[in-house]
VEXKEKE-390435 format. One line per 4 residues: number of its first residue (from 1); their letters; for each residue x, y, z of N, C-alpha, C, O. Coordinates in steps of 0.05 Angstrom, whole numbers. Example, Ala and Ser with C-alpha at 12.3 -4.5 7.8 and 13.67 -1.06 7.14 Angstrom:
! VEXKEKE-390435
1 = AS = 264,-114,156,246,-90,156,264,-66,156,285,-66,169  257,-45,142,273,-21,143,258,1,157,268,23,161
//
This chain:
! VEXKEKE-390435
1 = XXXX = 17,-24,0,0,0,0,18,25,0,38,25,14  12,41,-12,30,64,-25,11,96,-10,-12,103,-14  29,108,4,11,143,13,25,157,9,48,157,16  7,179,-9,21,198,-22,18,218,0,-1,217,16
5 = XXXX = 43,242,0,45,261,27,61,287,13,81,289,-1  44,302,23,52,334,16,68,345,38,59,347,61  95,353,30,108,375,52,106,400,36,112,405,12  94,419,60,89,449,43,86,460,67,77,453,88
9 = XXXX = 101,488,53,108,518,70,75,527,72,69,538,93  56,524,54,36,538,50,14,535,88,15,515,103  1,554,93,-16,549,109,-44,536,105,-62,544,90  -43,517,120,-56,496,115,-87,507,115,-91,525,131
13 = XXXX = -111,498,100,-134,512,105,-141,530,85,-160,526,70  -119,557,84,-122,576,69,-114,568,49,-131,573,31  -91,556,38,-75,566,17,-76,532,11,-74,514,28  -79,530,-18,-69,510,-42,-41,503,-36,-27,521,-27
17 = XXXX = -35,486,-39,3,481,-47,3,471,-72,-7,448,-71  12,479,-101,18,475,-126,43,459,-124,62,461,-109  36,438,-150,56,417,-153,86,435,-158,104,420,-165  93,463,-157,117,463,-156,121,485,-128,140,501,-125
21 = XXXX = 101,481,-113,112,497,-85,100,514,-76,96,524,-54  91,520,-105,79,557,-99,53,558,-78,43,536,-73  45,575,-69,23,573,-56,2,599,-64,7,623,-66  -22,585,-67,-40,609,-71,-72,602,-47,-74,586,-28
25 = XXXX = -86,618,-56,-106,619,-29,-125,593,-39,-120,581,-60  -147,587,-21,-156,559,-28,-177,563,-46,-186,546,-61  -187,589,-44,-204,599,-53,-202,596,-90,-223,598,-103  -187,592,-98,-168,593,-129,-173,565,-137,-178,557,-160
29 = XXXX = -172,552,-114,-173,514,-130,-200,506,-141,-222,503,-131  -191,504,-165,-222,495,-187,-240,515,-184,-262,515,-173  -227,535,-196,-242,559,-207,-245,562,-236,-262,578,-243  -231,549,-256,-229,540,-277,-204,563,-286,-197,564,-310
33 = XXXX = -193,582,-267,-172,585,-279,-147,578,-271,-143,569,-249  -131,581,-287,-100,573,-277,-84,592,-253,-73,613,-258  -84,585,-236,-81,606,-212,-45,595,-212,-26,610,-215  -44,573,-208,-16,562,-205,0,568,-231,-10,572,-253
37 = XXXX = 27,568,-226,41,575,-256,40,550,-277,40,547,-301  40,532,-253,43,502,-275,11,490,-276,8,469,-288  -14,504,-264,-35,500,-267,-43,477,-262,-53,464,-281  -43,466,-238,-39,448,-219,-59,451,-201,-66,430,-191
41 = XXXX = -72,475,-191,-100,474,-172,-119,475,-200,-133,496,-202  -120,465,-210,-141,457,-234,-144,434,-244,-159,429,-263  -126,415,-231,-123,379,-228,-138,375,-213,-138,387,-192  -159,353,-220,-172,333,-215,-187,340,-195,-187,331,-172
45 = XXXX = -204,362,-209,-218,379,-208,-250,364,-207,-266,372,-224  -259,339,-183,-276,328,-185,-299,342,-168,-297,346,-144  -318,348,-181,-336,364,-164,-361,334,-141,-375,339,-121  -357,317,-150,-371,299,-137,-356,279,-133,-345,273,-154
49 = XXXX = -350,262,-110,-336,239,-105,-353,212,-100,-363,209,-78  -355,193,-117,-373,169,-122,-360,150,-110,-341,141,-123  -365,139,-83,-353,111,-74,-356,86,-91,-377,80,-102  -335,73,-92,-343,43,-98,-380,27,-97,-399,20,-111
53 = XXXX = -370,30,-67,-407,24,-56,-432,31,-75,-453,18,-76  -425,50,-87,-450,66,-89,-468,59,-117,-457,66,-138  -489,49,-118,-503,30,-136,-520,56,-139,-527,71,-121  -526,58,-172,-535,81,-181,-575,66,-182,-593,82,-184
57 = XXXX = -578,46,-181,-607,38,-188,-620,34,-159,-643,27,-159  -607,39,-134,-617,51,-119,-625,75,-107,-613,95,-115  -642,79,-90,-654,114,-89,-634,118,-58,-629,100,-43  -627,141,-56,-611,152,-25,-635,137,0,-659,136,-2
61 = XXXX = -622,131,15,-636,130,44,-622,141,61,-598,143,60  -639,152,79,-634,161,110,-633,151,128,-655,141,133  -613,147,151,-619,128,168,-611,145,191,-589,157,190  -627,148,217,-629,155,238,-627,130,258,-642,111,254
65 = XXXX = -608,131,279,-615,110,299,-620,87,286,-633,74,303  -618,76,269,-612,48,253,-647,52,233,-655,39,213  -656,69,244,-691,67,232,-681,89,208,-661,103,207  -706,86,187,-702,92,157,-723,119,155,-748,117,152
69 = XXXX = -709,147,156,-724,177,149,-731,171,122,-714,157,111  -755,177,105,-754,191,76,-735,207,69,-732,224,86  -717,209,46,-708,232,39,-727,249,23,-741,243,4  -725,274,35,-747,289,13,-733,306,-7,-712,319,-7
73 = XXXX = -763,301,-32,-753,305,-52,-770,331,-54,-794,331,-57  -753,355,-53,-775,383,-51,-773,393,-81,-755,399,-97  -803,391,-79,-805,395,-115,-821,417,-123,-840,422,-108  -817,431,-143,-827,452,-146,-834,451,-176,-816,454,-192
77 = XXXX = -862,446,-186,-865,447,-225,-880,481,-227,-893,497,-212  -869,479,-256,-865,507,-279,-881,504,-291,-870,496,-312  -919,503,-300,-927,503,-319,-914,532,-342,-914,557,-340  -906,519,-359,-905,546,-380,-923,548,-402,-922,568,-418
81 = XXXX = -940,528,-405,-957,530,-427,-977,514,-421,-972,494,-407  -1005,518,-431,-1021,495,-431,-1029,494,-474,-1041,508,-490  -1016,473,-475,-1019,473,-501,-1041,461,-520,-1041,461,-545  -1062,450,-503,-1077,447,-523,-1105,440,-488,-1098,439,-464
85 = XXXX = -1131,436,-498,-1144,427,-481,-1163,414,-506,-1161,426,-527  -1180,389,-504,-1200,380,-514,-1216,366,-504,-1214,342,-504  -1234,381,-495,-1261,358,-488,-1277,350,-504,-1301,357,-501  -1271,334,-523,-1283,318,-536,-1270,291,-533,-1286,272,-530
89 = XXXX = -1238,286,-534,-1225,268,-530,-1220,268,-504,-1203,251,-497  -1227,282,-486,-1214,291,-456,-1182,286,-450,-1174,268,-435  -1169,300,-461,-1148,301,-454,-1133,334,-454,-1139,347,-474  -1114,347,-435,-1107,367,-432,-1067,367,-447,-1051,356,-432
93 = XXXX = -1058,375,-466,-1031,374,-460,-1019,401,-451,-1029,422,-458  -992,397,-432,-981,421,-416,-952,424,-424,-947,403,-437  -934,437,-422,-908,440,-430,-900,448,-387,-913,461,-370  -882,439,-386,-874,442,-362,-843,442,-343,-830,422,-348
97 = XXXX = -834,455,-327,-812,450,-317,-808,440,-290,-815,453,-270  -799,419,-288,-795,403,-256,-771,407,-243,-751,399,-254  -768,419,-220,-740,425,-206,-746,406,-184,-766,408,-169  -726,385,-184,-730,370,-156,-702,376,-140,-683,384,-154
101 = XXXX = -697,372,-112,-683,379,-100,-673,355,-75,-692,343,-66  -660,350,-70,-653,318,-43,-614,323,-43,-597,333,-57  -617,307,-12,-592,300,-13,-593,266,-9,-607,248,1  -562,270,-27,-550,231,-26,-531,233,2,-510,246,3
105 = XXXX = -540,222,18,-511,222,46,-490,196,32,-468,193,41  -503,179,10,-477,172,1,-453,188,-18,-432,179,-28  -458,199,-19,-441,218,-38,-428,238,-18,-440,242,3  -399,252,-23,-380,273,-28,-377,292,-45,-380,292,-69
109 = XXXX = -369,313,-29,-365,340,-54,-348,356,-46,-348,365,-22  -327,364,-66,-304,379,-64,-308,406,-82,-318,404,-105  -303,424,-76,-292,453,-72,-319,467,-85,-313,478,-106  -339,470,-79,-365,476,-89,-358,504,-82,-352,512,-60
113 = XXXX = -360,521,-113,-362,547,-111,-397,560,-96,-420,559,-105  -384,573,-69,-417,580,-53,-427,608,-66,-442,621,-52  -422,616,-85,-435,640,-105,-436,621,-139,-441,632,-160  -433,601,-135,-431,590,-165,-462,576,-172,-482,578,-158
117 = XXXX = -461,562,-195,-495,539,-198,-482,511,-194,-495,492,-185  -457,509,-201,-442,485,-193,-455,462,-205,-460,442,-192  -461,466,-235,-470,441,-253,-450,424,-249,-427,432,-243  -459,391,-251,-446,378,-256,-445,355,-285,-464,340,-291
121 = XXXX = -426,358,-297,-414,349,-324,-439,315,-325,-449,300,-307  -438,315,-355,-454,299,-358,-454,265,-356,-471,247,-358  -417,270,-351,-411,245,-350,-417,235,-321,-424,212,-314  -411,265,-302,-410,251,-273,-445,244,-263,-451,226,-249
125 = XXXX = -465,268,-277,-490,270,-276,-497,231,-287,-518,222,-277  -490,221,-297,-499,203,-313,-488,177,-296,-488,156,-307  -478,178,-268,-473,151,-253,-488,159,-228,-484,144,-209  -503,178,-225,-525,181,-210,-543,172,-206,-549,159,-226
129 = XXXX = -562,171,-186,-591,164,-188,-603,183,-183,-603,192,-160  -617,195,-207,-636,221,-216,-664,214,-204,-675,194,-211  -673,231,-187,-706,220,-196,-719,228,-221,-732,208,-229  -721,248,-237,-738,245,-259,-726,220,-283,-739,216,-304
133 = XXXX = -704,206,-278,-702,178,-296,-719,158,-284,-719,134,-291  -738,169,-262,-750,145,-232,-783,155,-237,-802,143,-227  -784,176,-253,-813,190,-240,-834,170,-262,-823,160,-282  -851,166,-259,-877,151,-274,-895,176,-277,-898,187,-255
137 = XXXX = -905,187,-295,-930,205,-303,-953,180,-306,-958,163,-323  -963,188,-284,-986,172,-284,-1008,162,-298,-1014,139,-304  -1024,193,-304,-1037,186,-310,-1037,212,-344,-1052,231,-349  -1017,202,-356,-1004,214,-384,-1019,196,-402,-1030,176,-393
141 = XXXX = -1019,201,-427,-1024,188,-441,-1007,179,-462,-993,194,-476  -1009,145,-464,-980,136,-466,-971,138,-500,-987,136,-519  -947,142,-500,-934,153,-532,-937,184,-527,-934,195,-549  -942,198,-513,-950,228,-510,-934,250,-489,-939,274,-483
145 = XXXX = -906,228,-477,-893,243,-458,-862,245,-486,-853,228,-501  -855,272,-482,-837,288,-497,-814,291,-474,-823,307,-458  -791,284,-466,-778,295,-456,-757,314,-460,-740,299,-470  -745,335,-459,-725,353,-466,-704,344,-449,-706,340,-425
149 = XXXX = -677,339,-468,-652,322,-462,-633,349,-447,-617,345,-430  -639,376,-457,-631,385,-435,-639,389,-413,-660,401,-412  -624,378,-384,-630,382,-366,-604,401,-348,-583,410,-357  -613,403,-323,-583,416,-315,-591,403,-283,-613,401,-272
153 = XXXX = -566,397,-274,-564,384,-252,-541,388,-237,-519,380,-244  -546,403,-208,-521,408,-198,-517,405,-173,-521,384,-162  -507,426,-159,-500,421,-119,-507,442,-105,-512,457,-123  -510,452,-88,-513,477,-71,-500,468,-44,-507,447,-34
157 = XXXX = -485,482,-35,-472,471,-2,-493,491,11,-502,513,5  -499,472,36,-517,479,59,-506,485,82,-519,492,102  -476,483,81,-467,497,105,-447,515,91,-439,512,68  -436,539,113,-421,560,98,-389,552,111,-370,564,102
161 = XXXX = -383,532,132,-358,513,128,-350,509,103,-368,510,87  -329,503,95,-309,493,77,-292,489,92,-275,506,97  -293,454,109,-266,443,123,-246,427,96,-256,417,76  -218,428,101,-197,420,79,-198,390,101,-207,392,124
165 = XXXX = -191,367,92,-183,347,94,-154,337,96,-142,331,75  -140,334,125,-118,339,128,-100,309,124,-76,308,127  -115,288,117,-107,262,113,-98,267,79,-78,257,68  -111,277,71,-118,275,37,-77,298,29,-64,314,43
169 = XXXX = -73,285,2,-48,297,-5,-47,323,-18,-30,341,-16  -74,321,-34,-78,341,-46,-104,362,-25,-125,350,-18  -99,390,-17,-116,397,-3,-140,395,-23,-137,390,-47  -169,403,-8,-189,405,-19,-216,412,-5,-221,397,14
173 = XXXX = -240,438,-12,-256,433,2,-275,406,0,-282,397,-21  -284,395,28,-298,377,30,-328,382,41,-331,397,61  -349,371,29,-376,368,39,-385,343,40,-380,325,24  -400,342,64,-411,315,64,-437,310,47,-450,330,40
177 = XXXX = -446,285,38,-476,296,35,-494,303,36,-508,312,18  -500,301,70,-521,303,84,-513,345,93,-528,357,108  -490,359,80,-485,382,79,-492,396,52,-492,420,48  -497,376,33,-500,385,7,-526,376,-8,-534,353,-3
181 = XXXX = -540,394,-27,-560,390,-44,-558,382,-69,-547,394,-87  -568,364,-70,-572,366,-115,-598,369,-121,-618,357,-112  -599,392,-144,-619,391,-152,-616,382,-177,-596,373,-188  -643,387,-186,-652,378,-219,-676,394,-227,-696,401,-215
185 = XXXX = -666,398,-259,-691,414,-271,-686,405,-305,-669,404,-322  -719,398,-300,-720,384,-338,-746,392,-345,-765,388,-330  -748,401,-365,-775,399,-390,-787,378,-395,-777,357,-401  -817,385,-394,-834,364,-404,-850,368,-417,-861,389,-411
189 = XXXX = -865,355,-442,-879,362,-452,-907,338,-448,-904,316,-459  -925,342,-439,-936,315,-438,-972,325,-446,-985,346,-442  -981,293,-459,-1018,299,-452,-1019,284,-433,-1002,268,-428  -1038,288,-421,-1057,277,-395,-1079,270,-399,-1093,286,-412
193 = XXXX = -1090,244,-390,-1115,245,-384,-1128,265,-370,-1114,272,-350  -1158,282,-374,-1177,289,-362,-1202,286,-361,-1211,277,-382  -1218,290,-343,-1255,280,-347,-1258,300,-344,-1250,312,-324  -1271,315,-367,-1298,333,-376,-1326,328,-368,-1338,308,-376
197 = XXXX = -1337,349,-351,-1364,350,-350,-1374,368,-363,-1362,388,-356  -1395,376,-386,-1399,395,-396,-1427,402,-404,-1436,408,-426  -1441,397,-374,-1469,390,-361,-1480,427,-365,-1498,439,-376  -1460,433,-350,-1470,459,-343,-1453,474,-367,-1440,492,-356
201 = XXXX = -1449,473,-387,-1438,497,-409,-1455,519,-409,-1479,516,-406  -1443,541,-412,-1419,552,-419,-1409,558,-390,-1389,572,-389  -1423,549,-366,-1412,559,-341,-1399,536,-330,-1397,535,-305  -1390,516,-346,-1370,486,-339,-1346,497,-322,-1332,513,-334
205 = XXXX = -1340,492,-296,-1310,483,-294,-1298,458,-292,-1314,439,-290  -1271,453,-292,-1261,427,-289,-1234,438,-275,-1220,458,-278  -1232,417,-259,-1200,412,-242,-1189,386,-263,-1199,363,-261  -1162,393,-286,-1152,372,-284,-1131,371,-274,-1119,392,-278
209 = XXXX = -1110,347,-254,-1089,341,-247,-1076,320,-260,-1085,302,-274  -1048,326,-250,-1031,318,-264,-1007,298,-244,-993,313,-230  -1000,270,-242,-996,254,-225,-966,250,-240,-963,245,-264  -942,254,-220,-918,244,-220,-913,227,-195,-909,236,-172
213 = XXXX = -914,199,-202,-911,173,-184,-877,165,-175,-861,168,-193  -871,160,-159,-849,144,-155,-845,122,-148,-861,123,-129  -834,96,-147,-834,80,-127,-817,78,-110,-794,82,-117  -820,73,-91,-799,68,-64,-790,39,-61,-806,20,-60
217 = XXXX = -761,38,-60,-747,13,-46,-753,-1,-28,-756,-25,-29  -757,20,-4,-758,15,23,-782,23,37,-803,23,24  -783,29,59,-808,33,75,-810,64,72,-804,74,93  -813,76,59,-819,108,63,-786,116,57,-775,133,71
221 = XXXX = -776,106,41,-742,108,29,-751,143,20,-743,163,30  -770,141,-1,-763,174,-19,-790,182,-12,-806,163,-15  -803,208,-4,-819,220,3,-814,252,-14,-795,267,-13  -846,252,-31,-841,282,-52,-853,302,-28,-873,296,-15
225 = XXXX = -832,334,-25,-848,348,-13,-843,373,-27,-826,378,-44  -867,394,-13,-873,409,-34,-859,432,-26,-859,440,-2  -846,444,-48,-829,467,-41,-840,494,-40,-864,490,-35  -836,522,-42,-838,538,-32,-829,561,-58,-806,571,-59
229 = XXXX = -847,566,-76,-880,558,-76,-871,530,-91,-850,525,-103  -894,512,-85,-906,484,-105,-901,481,-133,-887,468,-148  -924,502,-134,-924,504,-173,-937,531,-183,-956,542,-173  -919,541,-208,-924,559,-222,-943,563,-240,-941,547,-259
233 = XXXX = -956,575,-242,-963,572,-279,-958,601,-283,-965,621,-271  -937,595,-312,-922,619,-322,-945,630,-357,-941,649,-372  -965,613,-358,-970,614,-393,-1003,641,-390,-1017,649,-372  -1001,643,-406,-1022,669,-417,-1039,652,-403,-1037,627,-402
237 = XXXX = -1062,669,-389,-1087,665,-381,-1110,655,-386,-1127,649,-370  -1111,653,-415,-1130,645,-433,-1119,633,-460,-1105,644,-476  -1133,600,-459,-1117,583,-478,-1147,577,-492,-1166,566,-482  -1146,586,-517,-1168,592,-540,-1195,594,-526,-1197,615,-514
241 = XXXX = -1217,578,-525,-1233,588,-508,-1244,580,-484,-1267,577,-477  -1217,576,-470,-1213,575,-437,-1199,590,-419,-1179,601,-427  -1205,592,-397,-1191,608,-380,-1178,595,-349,-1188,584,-329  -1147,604,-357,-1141,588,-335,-1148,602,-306,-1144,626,-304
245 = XXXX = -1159,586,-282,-1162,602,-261,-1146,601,-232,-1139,618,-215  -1144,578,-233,-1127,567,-213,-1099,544,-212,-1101,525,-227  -1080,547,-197,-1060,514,-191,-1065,511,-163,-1069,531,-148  -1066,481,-153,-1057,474,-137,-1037,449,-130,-1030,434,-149
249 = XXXX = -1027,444,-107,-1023,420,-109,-1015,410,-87,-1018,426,-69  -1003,379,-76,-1014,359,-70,-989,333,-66,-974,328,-85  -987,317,-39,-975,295,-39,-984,276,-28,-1002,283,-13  -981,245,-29,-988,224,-16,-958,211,-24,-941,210,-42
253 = XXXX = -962,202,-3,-939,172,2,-942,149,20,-958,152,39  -932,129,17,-939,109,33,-918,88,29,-904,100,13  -911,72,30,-885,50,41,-887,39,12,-871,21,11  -899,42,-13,-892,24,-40,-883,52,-51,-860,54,-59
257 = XXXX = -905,82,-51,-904,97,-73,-899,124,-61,-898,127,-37  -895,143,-76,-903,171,-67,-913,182,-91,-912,172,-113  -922,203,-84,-938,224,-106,-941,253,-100,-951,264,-80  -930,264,-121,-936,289,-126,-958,296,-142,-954,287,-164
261 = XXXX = -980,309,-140,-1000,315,-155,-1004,346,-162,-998,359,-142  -1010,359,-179,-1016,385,-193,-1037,392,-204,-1047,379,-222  -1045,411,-197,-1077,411,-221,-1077,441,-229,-1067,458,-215  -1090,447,-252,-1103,473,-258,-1127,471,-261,-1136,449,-268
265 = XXXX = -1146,495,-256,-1166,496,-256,-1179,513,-288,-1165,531,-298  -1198,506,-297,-1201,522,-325,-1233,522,-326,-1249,508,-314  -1237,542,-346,-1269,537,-339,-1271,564,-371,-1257,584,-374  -1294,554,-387,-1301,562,-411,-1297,606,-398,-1300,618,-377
269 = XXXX = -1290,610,-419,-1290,641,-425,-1320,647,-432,-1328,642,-455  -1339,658,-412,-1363,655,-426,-1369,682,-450,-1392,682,-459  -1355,698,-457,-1365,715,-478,-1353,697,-499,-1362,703,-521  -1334,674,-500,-1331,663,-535,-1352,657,-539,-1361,673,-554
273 = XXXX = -1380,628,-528,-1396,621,-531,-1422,636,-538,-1442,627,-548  -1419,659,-530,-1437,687,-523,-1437,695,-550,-1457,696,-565  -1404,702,-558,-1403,715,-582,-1403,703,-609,-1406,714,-631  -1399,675,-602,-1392,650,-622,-1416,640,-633,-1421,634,-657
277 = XXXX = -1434,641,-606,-1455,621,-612,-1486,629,-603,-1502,617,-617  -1499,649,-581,-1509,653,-579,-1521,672,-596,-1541,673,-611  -1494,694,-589,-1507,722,-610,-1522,710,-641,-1546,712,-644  -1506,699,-662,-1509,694,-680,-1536,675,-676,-1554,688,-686
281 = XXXX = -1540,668,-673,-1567,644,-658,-1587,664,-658,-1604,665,-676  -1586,679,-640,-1603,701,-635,-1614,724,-653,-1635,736,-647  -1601,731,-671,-1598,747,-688,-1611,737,-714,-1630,748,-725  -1597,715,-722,-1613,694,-730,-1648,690,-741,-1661,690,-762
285 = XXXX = -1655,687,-711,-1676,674,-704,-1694,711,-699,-1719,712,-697  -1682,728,-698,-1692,750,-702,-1698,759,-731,-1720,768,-740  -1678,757,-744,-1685,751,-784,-1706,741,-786,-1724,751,-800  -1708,721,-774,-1728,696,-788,-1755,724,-775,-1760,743,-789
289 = XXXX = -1764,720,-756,-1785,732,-745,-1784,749,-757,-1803,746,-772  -1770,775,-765,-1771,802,-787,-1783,788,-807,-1803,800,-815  -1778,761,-821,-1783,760,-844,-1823,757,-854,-1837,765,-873  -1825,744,-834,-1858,743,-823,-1870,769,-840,-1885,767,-859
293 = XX = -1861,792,-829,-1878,816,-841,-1872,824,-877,-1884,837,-893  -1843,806,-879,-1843,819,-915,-1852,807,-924,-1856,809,-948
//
């Protein structure tokens, strides 16, 4: 067994030691520029450290006192569009953005810039376990979920420590996991099932929601909670002749599943029908009766 060992003038904590001596502040290491002359605090420059252990087709657990916390997954969706509604076929499609948020306590993280977004590269993103590669759209309609391949996925440190690791050769800031966040944010484009009542037209409303399922490993392993705010809707007010009026939303979980649920509320614009269909009706049927007297 072979240990590699740094002797350096530099003060330990503050300052980098560069493979030829020099010393600069710690603040410099993997900043993406060359701070060292031989550019040496820009080596191996891993923003996430993946143990052996660590099996990507399982989800993070928490363990307190040997018993198993949920990790929560604080999620926050972006309606940006509602792109089509039809009640004839009952189905609603939405364009949407999902930011989920958790920590892995199996995972490590070194020198996380605390003013940066601190993406992480696609290769390291890609031996993870993501939840939206985990999420089930429930109740979508199938051949009809669109996903957008860009996503962005990164870290946020939760404490304002940056301890260096005094075993390690090369200095470096260290976070634990259970000190650090990953989030995630991806585009969706999906239809949904909805049930139309359209008993009472032109004064119909409808709640439809929208179900992102997970399954759990374990006994209450991943739990979705709702962030702060829930959900947006960012899209024009009125989608041809509907009006959006409300979002809300919504979790359940239980030891197989969890769920996030979302809904908007929409309900007919009553002057289209007015102006579409009544007036002309009316007007109509007023001709006809004029015509009586010619």
């Amino acid at each position: 067994i072979t240990k590699s060992l740094t002797l350096s003038k530099c003060s330990f904590g503050n300052e980098f030691t560069c493979e030829s001596g020099q010393c600069i502040s710690m603040d410099k290491r993997c900043n993406k520029i060359q701070d060292c002359k031989d550019g040496s605090d820009e080596d191996a420059c891993n923003l996430v450290e993946i143990p052996k252990s660590y099996y990507k087709v399982r989800s993070p657990v928490k363990y307190n006192k040997n018993n198993i916390e949920p990790v929560h997954l604080l999620t926050q969706i972006s309606i940006i569009n509602v792109d089509i509604v039809d009640t004839l076929n009952m189905f609603v499609g939405i364009t949407f953005d999902v930011q989920l948020k958790w920590n892995d306590d199996r995972l490590s993280f070194e020198n996380i810039d605390p003013y940066g977004k601190n993406l992480l590269s696609i290769e390291a993103a890609n031996k993870l376990w993501l939840p939206c590669e985990n999420v089930i759209h429930d109740n979508a309609i199938l051949g009809q979920i669109i996903e957008d391949k860009n996503r962005e996925i990164g870290v946020t440190p939760l404490t304002q420590e940056r301890p260096v690791d005094i075993k390690s050769s090369v200095e470096n800031y260290i976070y634990k996991g259970s000190e650090t966040q990953l989030f995630m944010t991806q585009r969706f484009k999906i239809v949904y099932n909805c049930a139309f009542s359209l008993a009472k037209f032109p004064f119909d409303e409808h709640d439809c929601s929208f179900i992102m399922l997970l399954k759990t490993q374990q006994n209450y392993s991943i739990a979705f909670v709702k962030d702060i705010p829930s959900v947006l809707y960012r899209g024009p007010p009125t989608v041809n002749q509907f009006q959006i009026s409300n979002v809300t939303s919504d979790t359940m979980s239980d030891e197989k599943e969890t769920r996030f649920i979302f809904s908007i509320s929409i309900h007919h614009n009553i002057m289209d029908p007015m102006l579409g269909t009544f007036l002309p009706t009316m007007l109509l049927w007023l001709l006809a009766w004029f015509s009586l007297f010619i």
